[in-house]
N, C-alpha and C positions, 0 to 999 in steps of 0.2 A: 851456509844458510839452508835449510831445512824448510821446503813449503810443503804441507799437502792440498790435495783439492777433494772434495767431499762431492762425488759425480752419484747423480741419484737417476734413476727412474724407477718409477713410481711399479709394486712397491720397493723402494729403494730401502739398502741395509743405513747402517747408521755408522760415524764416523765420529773422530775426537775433535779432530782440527777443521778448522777451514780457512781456506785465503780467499781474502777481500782484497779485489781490484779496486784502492780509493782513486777516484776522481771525479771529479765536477759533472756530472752531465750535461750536455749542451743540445738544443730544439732546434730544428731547422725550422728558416726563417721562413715564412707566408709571403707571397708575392704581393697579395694584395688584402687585407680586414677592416672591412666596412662594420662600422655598427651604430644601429639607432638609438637617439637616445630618447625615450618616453617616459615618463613616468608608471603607466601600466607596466612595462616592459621592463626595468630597472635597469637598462644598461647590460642585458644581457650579451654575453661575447659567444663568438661562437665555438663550438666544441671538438673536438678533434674525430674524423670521421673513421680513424682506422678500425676500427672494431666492427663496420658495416659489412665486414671480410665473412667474418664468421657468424653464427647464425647465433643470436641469443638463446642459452640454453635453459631450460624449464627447471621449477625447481627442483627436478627429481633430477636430473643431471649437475647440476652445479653442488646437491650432495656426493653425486656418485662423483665430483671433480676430486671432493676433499677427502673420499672415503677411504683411499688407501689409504693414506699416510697419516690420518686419524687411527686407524685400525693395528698398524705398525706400532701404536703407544699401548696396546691394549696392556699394559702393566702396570701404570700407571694408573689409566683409567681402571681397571676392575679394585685396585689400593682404595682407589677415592670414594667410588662407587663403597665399599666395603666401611670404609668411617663415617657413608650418607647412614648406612643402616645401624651403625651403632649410634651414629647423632640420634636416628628417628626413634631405637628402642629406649637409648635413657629420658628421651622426651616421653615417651609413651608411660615412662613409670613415674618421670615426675609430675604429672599433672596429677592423677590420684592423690597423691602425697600433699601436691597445693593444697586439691580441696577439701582435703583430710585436714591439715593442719589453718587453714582461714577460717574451718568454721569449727573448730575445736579448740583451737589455742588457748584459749580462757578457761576450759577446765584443763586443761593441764600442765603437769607438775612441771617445775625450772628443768627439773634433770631430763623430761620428755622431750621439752620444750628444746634444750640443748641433743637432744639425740635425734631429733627431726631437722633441726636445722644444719646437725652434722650431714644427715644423709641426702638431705634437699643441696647440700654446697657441693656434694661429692656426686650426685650427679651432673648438678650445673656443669662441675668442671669436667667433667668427661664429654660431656655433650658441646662443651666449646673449644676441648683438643680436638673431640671427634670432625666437626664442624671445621677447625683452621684445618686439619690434615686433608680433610676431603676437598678444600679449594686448592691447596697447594698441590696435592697431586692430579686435579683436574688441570689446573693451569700450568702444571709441568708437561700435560699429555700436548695440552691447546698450542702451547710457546716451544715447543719441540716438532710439532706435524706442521708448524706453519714455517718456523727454518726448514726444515724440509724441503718446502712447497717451492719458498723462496728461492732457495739454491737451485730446483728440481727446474724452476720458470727459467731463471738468467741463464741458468746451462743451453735452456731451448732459445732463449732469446740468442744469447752470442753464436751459436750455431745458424745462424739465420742468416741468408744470403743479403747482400747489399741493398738491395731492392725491397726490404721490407722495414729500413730507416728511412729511405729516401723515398721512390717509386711517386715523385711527382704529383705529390697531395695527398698519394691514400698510405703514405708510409705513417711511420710512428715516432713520433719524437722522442729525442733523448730523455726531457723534461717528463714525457708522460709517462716513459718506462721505468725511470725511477722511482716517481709517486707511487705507482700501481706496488710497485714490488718493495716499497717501506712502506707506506702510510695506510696504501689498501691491504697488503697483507696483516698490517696489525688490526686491521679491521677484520680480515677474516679470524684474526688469534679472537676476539672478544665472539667474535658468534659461537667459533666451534667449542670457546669456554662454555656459554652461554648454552650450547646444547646439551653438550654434555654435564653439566650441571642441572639439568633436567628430566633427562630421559629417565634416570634410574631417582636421586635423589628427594626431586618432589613431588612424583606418583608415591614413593614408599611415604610422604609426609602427609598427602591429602588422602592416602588407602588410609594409616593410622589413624588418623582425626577424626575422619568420617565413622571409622568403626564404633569409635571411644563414644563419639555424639550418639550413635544408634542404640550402645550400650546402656548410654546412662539415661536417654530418653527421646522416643521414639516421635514424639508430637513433637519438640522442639527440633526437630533434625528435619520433620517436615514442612516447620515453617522456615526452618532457616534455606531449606532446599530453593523455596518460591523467592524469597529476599535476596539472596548471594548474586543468583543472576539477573537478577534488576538493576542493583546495583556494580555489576559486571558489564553490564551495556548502556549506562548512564557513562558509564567514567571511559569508556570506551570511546563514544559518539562524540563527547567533552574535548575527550581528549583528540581525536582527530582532528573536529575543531582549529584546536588550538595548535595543532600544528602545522594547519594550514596558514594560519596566520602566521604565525610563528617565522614560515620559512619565507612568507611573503617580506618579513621585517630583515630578514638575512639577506633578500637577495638584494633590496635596497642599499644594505652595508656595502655588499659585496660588491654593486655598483661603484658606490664611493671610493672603496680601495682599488677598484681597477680605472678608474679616473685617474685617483694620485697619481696611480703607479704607468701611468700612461705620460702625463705631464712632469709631474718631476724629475724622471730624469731627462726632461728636454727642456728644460729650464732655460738653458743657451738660449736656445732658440724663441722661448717663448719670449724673451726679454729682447733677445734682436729682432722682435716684430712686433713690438710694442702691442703684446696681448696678455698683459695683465689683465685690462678692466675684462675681455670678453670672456676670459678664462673662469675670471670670479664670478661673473654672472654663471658662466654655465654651474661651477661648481655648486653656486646658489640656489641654481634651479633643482640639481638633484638633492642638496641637501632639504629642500623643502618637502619635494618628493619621500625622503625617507623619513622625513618628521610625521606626517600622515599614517605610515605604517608603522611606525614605533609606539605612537597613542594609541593604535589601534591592538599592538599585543600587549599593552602594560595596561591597558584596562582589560583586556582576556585574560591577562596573568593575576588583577588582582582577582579573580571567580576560585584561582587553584585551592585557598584556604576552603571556601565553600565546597568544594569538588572533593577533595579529600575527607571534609567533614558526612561525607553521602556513608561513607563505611560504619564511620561508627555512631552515624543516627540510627544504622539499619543495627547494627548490633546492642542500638541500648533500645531499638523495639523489641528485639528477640532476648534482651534483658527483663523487660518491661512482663512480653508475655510470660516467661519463665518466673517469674511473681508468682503469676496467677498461679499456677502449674503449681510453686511450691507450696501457697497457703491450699490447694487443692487436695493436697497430699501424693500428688502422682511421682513426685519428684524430694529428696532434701536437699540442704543448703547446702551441703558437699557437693551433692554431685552437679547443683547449678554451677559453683564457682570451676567447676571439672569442666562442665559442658561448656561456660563459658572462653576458658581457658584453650581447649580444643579449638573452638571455632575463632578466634584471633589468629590460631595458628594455622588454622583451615583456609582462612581469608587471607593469609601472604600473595598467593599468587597474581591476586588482585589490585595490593597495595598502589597507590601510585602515589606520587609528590613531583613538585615539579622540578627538576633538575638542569642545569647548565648541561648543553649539549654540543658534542665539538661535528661541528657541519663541517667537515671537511670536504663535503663536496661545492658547497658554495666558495668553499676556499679556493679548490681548486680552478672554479668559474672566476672567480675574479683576478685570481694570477694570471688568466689565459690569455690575457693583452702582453705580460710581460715575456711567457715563452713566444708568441708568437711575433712578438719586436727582438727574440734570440739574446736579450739581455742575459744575466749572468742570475742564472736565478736553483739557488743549489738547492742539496735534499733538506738539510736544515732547516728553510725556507719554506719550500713546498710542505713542510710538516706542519705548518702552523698552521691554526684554523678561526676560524670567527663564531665566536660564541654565539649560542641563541639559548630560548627557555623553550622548555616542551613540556609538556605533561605525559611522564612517563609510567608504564608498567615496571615497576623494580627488584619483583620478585618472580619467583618461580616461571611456570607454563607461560605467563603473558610475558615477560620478560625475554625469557626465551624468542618469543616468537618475534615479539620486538628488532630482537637482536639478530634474526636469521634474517629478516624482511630488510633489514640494515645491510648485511654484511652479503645478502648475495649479490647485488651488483658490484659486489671489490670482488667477489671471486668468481665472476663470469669475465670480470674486464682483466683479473688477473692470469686466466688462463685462457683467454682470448690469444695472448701474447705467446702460446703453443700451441697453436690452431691452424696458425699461416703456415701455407703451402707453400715451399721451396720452389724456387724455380732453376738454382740451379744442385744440379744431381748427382752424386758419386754414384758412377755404376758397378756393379757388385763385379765388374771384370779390370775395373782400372789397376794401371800399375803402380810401380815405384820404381822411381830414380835414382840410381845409386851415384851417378854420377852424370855430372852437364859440361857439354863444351862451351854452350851459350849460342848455337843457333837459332837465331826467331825467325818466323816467316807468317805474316800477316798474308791472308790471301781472302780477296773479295769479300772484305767484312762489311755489311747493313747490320745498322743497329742504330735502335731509339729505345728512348724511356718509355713509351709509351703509343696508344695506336693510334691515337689523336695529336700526336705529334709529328714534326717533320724526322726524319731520318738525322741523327748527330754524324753518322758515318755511312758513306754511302759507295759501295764498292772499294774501298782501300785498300790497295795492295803495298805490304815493306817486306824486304828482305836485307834482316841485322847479320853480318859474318860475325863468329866467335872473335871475340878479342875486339870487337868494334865499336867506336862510339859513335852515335846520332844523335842530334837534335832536335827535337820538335818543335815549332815556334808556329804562331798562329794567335786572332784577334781571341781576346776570354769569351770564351762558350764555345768556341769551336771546335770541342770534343779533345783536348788534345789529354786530360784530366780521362776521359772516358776510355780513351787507348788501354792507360794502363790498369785500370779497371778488369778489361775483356782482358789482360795477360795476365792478371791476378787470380783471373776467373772470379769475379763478383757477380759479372754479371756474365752472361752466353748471347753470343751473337745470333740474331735474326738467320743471318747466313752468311754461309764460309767460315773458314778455318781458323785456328792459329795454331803454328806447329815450333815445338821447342826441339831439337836436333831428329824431327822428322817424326818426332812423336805430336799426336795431334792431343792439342792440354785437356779435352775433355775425356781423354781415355787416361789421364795421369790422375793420379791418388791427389787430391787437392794438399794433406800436406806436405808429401812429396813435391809437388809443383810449386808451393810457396816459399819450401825450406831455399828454394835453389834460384829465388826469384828475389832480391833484396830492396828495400822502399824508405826510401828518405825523402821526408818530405814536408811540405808546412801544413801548422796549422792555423789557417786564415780565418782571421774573426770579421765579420761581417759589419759593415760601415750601415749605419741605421740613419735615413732621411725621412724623415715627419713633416708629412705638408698638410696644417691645421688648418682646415676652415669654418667658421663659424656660420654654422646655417642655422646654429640649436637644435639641431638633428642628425650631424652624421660627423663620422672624425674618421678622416681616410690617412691607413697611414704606409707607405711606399716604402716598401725595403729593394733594398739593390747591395750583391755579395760585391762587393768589389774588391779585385786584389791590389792592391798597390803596392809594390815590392818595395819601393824606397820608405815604407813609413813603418820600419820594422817592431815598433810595438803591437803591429796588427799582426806581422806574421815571425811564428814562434815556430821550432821543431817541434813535433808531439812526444809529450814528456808526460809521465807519472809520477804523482807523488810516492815516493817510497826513496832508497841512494840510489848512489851513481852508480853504484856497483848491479844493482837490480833493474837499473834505467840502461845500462850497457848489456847487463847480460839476458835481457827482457825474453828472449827466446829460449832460455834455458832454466827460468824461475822453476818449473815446475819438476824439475831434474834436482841437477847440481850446475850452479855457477861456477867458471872455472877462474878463479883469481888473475892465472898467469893470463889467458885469455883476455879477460877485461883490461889491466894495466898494459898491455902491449897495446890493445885495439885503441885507448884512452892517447896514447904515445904516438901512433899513427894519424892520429885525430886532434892532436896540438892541443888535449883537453890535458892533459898529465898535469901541466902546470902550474893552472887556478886547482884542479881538484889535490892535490898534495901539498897545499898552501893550508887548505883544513886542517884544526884537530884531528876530526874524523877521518878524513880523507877520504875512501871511497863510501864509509859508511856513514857520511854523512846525510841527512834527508833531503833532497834538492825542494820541498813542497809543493804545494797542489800547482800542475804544469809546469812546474819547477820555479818558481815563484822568484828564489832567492838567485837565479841566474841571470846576468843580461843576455842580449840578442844570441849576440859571438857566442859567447860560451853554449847555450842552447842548440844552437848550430853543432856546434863540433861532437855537442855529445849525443848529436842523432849520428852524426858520421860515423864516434866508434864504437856505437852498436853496430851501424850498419857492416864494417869493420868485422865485428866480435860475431856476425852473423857468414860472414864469407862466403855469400851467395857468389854461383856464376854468373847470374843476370842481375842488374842492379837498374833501377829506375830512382833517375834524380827528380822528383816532381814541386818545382820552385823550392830546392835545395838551399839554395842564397837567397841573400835580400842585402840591402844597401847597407855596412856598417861604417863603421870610423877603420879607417885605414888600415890600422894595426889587426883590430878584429879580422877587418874581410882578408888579407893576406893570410895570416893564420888558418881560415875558414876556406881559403884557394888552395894552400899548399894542401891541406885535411884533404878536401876532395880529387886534386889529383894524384895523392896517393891511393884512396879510394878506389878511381878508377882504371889502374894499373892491372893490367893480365884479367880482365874482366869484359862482358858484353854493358854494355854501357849507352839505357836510352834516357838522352837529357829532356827533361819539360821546361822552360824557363823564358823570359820574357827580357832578362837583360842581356846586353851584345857582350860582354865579358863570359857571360858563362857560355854562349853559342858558341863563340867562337874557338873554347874547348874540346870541340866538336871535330870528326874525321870530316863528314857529310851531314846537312842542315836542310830541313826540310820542313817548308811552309803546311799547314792540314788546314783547308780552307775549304767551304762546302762540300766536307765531309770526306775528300777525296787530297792526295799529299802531292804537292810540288816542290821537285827537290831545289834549294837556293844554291848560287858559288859564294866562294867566300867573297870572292872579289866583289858582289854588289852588294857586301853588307858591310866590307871595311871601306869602300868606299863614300859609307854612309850614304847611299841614296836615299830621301826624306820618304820617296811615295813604297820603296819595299819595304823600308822599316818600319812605317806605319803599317803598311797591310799585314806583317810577318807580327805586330805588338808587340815589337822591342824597345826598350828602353835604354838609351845611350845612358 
C-alpha cells in the first residue's frame, strides 16, 4: 500500500494524491444548554464560543487569508481571464451585426440574409465556448486553492495540542471542525469563484458596453447613466428587505428542526413520562410561531415579479426616449436596436431574480442541539441545509459582492482553526530517542484544565522501574485519564516533571517521545440523560460521560474505517506497511483467526469505527496494533470491558502477551485487570496511595468502592 500525504504551507507546492483520514467526527458533550423558547427569538441555540480566541479579521485580511493559494492557480486564472476577453470581443462585434441585420433584413437578399446569419451563429458560438472555458478554468482555479486551503487547515488542526478540542468549554468540537473544513470551505470555493469571475471578466463587459452606448449615442448613455442607478438601489433596498425577512422565516424552520431533533431521539423517555400531550402543545406553539413568519415572506416573495420588472420598465423608458431620439434624426434604427442591445448587457450586473438559497448557517444553528446532546451527527449530515428564498444579485460586480459578504465568515471561521496558540512546544533543542528502557518518574506534578478550576493533580509523585507494571485505579474524574495525557505530553504540567529513563519528556522530540510511548485504549461514547420540563420556556438537558465498562456496546477500541491491515499498521500508513509485522502482531493479539476467516483477510474494510466487528474482536485489534507498534512504554487506558467468556479470555491472553518485557501503566476500573498488576495504586485527590493486593482480593466493599473497581 502506497499513501501520500499532500503537506502544504501556504504558499504550498501542489501534489497528485492525497490521504483522507475517513471517520465520523464526534463533539464534545456540554455540561449543561439551557434554551428559551419564544416566538421573537425562534428557539435559538446557542453557538459555539471557540472562535472568541482569535480576533475577527477585517475584510482586507480574510482576503489576504485566501491570497496565496488563490495566486498559486495563477494559470488557470490568467486561461479564464483570457476566454473573459475573447467572450467580451465577439460580443462587442456581435451587436453591430444585430443591429445591422433587425433593421435591414427586409431589404436583403436570401443569400445576405444566409451570410449574416452564418456570421451572427459563428460568433454566437465562439462567445459561448469562450464563455464555458472561462467558468471552467475559473472554477478549476477556485476548487483547486480551496483543496489547498483545506488540507493546508486540517494539517494545522491535527497538529494542535489537546487542549484545543477539549480546554473546558473554549475548545472546539469535532462536529464544528468538520463543517468548517467541508461545507464552509465549499463556501469559500463559490466566493473565490465569484471573485474571480469578476475582477477581470465584467469590468472588460461593462468597459465594452458602455463604450459601444457612448459610441452610438451620447444623450441615450446619459439618460441611461441617471436610470441604471435608480434602479440599482431600488432592487438593492428590496432586496435587503427581503432578506431580512427571509432569514426571519429560516430561523423559525430552524427552530422546528432543532425541536425534532431534540425530542425524537428521546422518544423512550418521552413516552415513559407520559409527555406526549405537553410535547405537542409545545411543538404547536412553535409551529404557530413559524406560521406567522412564513405569510410574512411568501407575501414579500410574491413583490419579487414586480421587483425584477423595475429593470425593464426602466429600459423600455430608455426605449421609449430613444423614439424620440430616432424620429429626431440624432440617432437610426440600427444603432437604437445596437444601443439597446449593449445596455441589456450593461445592466447584467444588476440583474436579480429570486432564488432558493442554501442557509447553511441556519442549518448549522439548528443542528446545534444535536452536537451538543454528542449524538452521532456525521459530515453527510451537517452538509445539508434548510432552504429559504432571497432576492438575489446574480450577475456580475453585485454578485460578486454578494458572494464575498457570504463567504467571509466561512473563511474567518475557517482559518480561525490556525490561529490558536499551542500550548504545548517543541523546543528547537529537543532530542530523539533512539532507544527506551521504560523508566518513568512522575515528580510533583500540579496540573488542571483550567484556572478556575480545582487542581485534577496535585503534587503526584510515581516512580515506574523498566519491565514494570502498575495500576492505576480511582473513582471516574479523578484524573487517572489525565496521568496519561501529561506522559503523552498533550498536555504540560503546571509544575514538575516527568522523566522517561532521566530524560525530562519536555526536552524529547514529541515524535520520538510518542513512537516509544504505546496507547490502547477505549472509545467511550457518552450516556445522554434529558430531564424535560415543561415550563413553555426552557428545556434543560444534562449530560453526564459515564463509563460503564460492563455495557460494552458503549465502549469500543478506537478504530478506523479503512483494513485490518491499515488499522494494525496505523503508525506506519504514511511509510510502508510491513505485512510480516501485521499478521505476527494480529497472531499475538488472538485477532488472526476471525481476520483470516475473511475473503479478504487483512484487506478487508472493517467500516466506520469498525462497524462490522464485535466488542472482542475490536479489543484485540487495538492490542495488535499496539503489538505492531512495540513501544517500550505501553498505557492500557480501560483496555477491557466485560465480554462473553470466550471473547474476554482471548482479550486476557492478547493483553498479557502485550505486556510482556515492557513498562506497563494499567488504567482500569475492573478487579481482573488490576490485579494483573506488580503494584496498584489508588489517585484520589489528585495525590496516589499505593493499595496491597491483599485488601483488594479480599474484596473489601469500602476500598473497592473508593479505588471504582468493579468485581
Amino acid at each position: 500500500m502506497a499513501l501520500q500525504l499532500l503537506h502544504l504551507t501556504p504558499p504550498s507546492t501542489s501534489s497528485k494524491s492525497l490521504f483522507h483520514c475517513k471517520y465520523k467526527p464526534q463533539s464534545n458533550p456540554r455540561l449543561i444548554t439551557t434554551t428559551t423558547l419564544k416566538p421573537t427569538l425562534a428557539h435559538k441555540t446557542i453557538r459555539s464560543s471557540s472562535t472568541d480566541t482569535a480576533a475577527s479579521p477585517s475584510n482586507r485580511s480574510s482576503l489576504d487569508s485566501i491570497k496565496p493559494y488563490v495566486q498559486s492557480q495563477w494559470k488557470p486564472i490568467v486561461a479564464g481571464w483570457a476566454c473573459s476577453a475573447v467572450s467580451v470581443f465577439s460580443l462587442s462585434l456581435m451587436i453591430p451585426k444585430i443591429g445591422e441585420f433587425s433593421s435591414a433584413a427586409a431589404a436583403m437578399s436570401p443569400v445576405r440574409v444566409r451570410e449574416e446569419a452564418v456570421v451572427l451563429g459563428a460568433l454566437a458560438a465562439v462567445r459561448l465556448a469562450a464563455s464555458y472555458w472561462q467558468q471552467a478554468f475559473v472554477w478549476d482555479a477556485a476548487l483547486n486553492a480551496v483543496c489547498r486551503i483545506r488540507v493546508y487547515v486540517f494539517e494545522r488542526v491535527l497538529e494542535r495540542d489537546l487542549g484545543f478540542f477539549e480546554g473546558g468549554g473554549g475548545g472546539v468540537s469535532g462536529g464544528d471542525i468538520a463543517y468548517r473544513i467541508t461545507a464552509e470551505a465549499s463556501d469559500v470555493a463559490d466566493t473565490v469563484h465569484a471573485l474571480l469571475n469578476t475582477i477581470v471578466p465584467s469590468i472588460l463587459q461593462l468597459s465594452a458596453m458602455a463604450t459601444q452606448m457612448l459610441v452610438i449615442s451620447p444623450v441615450l448613455s446619459l439618460i441611461s447613466a441617471l436610470v441604471i442607478p435608480l434602479m440599482a438601489f431600488a432592487t438593492a433596498y428590496l432586496g435587503e428587505k427581503l432578506r431580512k425577512i427571509s432569514k426571519d422565516a429560516n430561523l423559525s424552520i430552524a427552530a422546528l428542526s432543532a425541536y425534532l431533533n431534540e425530542v425524537l431521539p428521546s422518544i423512550l423517555f418521552v413516552k415513559a413520562n407520559n409527555a406526549e400531550f405537553s410535547e405537542g402543545a409545545r411543538f404547536r406553539w412553535l409551529a404557530n410561531a413559524d406560521l406567522s413568519r412564513q405569510l410574512k415572506k411568501k407575501k414579500m416573495k410574491a413583490l419579487v415579479p414586480q421587483i425584477v420588472q423595475i429593470v425593464y420598465f426602466g429600459a423600455l423608458l430608455i426605449f421609449c426616449v430613444g423614439s424620440l431620439v430616432v424620429l429626431g434624426g440624432s440617432c437610426d434604427r440600427c444603432g437604437m436596436v445596437s444601443f439597446i442591445t449593449s445596455l441589456v448587457f450593461l445592466i447584467e450586473p444588476i440583474q436579480c431574480e429570486m432564488v432558493k438559497t442554501e442557509n447553511s448557517e441556519l442549518y448549522t444553528q439548528s443542528l446545534e442541539s444535536l452536537v451538543n446532546l454528542d449524538l452521532e451527527v456525521t459530515v453527510h449530515e451537517r452538509e445539508k441545509v434548510i432552504f429559504g428564498y432571497d432576492l438575489r444579485i446574480t450577475q456580475g460586480v453585485g454578485k460578486a459582492y454578494n458572494e464575498f459578504k457570504q463567504g467571509e465568515p466561512a473563511i474567518e471561521r475557517l482559518f480561525d482553526l490556525t490561529r490558536f496558540q499551542c500550548k504545548v512546544i517543541e523546543t528547537p533543542e529537543a532530542i530523539t530517542l533512539d532507544r527506551v528502557t521504560g523508566d518513568v518518574i512522575f515528580c510533583g506534578i500540579l496540573f488542571k484544565y483550567r484556572d478556575d478550576m480545582p487542581p485534577v493533580l496535585n503534587g503526584l509523585d510515581l516512580h515506574v522501574k523498566a519491565g514494570e507494571t502498575v495500576a492505576i485505579v480511582g473513582p471516574s474524574g479523578g484524573g487517572k485519564t489525565t496521568l496519561v495525557k501529561l506522559l503523552l505530553r498533550l498536555y504540560d504540567p503546571l509544575r514538575g516533571s516527568i522523566l522517561i529513563d532521566n530524560h525530562n519528556i519536555q526536552n524529547i522530540r514529541l515524535q520520538s517521545l510518542r513512537r516509544h510511548v504505546g496507547l490502547v485504549s477505549q472509545d467511550v461514547r457518552p450516556w445522554i440523560k434529558a430531564v424535560m420540563t415543561f415550563d413553555a420556556t426552557v428545556i434543560i438537558v444534562r449530560l453526564r460521560n459515564m463509563k460503564i465498562s460492563k455495557m460494552a456496546s458503549l465502549a469500543c477500541s478506537t478504530l478506523f474505517s479503512g483494513t485490518f491491515a491499515e488499522n494494525i499498521g496505523y503508525r506506519d500508513l504514511m511509510s510502508q506497511i510491513d505485512m510480516e509485522r501485521v499478521k505476527l502482531a494480529a497472531r499475538t493479539a488472538n485477532a488472526d483467526e476471525f481476520i483470516e476467516s475473511l475473503p479478504e483477510q487483512y484487506a478487508t474494510d472493517i467500516g466506520p469505527r469498525g462497524s462490522i466487528l464485535s466488542g472482542g474482536q475490536k479489543q484485540r485489534l487495538a492490542i495488535a496494533r499496539a503489538v505492531y507498534q512495540n513501544s517500550s512504554i505501553l498505557i492500557l487506558d480501560e483496555a477491557t470491558s466485560a465480554l462473553d467468556s470466550r471473547s474476554e479470555q482471548l482479550v486476557r491472553q492478547a493483553v498479557q502477551r502485550l505486556m510482556e518485557d515492557r513498562t506497563v501503566i494499567v488504567i482500569a476500573h475492573r478487579l481482573e485487570t488490576v490485579l494483573m498488576a506488580e503494584r496498584v495504586f489508588l489517585l484520589d485527590d489528585g495525590k496516589l496511595r499505593e493499595l496491597k493486593h491483599s485488601a483488594l482480593l479480599g474484596g473489601k466493599h469500602d476500598t473497592l468502592t473508593s479505588a471504582g473497581i468493579v468485581i
